[in-house]
C-alpha positions as CSV (number, residue, x, y, z in Angstrom):
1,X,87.3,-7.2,76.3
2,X,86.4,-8.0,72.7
3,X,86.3,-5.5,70.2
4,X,84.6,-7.2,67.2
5,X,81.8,-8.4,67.2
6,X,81.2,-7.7,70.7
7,X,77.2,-7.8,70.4
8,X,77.5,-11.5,69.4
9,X,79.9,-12.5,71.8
10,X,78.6,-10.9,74.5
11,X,74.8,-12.8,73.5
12,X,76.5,-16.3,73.0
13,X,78.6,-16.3,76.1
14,X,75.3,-15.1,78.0
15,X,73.4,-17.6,76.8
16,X,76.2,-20.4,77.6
17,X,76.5,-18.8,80.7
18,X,72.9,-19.2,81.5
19,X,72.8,-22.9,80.6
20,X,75.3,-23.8,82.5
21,X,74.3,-21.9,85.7
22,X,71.1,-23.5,85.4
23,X,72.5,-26.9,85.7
24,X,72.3,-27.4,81.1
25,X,74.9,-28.6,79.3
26,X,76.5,-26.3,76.2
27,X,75.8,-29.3,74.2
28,X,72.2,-28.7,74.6
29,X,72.2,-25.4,73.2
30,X,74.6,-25.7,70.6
31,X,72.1,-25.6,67.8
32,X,71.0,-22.2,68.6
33,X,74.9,-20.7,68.8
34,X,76.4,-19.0,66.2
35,X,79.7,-21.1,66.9
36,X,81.2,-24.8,67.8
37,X,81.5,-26.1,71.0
38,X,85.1,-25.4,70.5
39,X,85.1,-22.2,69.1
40,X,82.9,-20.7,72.0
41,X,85.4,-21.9,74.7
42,X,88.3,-20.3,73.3
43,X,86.2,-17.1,73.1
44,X,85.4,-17.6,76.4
45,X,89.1,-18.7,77.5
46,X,90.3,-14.9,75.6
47,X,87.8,-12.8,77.4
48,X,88.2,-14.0,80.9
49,X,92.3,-13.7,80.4
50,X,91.6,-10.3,79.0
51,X,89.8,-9.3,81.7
52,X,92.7,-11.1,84.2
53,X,95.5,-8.7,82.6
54,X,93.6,-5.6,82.0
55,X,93.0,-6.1,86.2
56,X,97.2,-5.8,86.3
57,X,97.4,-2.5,84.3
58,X,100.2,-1.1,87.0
59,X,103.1,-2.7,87.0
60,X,105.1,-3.7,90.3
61,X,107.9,-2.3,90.8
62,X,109.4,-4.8,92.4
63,X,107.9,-8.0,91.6
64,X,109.5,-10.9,93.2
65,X,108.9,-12.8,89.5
66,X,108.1,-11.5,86.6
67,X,104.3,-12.0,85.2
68,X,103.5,-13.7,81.8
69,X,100.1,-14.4,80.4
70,X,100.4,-16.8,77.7
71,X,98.2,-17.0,74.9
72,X,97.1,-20.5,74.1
73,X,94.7,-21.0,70.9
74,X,92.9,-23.6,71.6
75,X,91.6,-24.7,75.0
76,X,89.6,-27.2,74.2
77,X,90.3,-31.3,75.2
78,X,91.6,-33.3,72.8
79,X,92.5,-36.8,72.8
80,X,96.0,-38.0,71.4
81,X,96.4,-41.6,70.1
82,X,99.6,-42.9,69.0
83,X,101.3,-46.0,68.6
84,X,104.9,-47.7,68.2
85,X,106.1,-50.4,66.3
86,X,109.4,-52.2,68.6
87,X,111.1,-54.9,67.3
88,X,113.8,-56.4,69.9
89,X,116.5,-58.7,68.5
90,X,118.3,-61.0,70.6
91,X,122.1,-60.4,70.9
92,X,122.9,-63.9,70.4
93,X,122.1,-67.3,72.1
94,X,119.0,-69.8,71.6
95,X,116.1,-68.2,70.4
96,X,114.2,-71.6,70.7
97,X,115.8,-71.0,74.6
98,X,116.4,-67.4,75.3
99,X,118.0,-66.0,78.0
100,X,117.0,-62.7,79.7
101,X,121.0,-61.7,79.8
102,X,120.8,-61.9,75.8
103,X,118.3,-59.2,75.4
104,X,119.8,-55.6,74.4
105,X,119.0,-52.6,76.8
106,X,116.6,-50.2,74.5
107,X,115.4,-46.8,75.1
108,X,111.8,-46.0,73.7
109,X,111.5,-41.9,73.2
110,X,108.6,-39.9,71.9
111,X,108.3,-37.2,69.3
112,X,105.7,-35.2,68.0
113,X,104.6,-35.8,63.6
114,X,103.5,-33.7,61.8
115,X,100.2,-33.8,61.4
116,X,97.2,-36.0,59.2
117,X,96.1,-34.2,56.4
């Protein structure tokens, strides 16, 4: 399922496989892997959908939908944090007194930035 550096892969997963079976956490072993958390995860996410295709090597010939295996990168959680800056003027009236009827209607959409050097 891997071609390079299979030895090592095969090693590292074992051992994560191990911990984990046995109730561990990867964190506890990270220290002794040749890779990050991270890194070992999407390793692990390649392999298994590897395997999962290689197990579909003859194609339907009539498939009620067609089958498409994605390939993410990176499988690992991550948290996104973001925030917005709204500023609502008042279309008139009291602002000492305001009324709800002078408030605008305003739409609040989100877009992804490039990202933080």
């Amino acid at each position: 399922m891997h071609p390079e550096n299979a030895n090592e892969v095969f090693k590292t997963l074992q051992k994560i496989r191990h911990t984990l079976a046995h109730g561990g956490q990867i964190s506890s072993v990270i220290d002794d892997l040749p890779c990050s958390q991270e890194e070992a995860l999407n390793k692990l996410a390649f392999v298994t959908w590897s395997a999962i295709s290689m197990m579909f090597n003859k194609a339907d010939p009539n498939p009620d939908a067609p089958l498409d295996f994605g390939l993410v990168e990176n499988f690992a959680r991550r948290k996104i944090v973001g925030g917005a800056h709204v500023v609502v003027g008042m279309l008139g009236g009291d602002p000492e007194n305001p009324d709800i009827k002078a408030f605008p209607k305003f739409d609040l959409s989100v877009s992804r930035a490039k990202p933080l050097k």
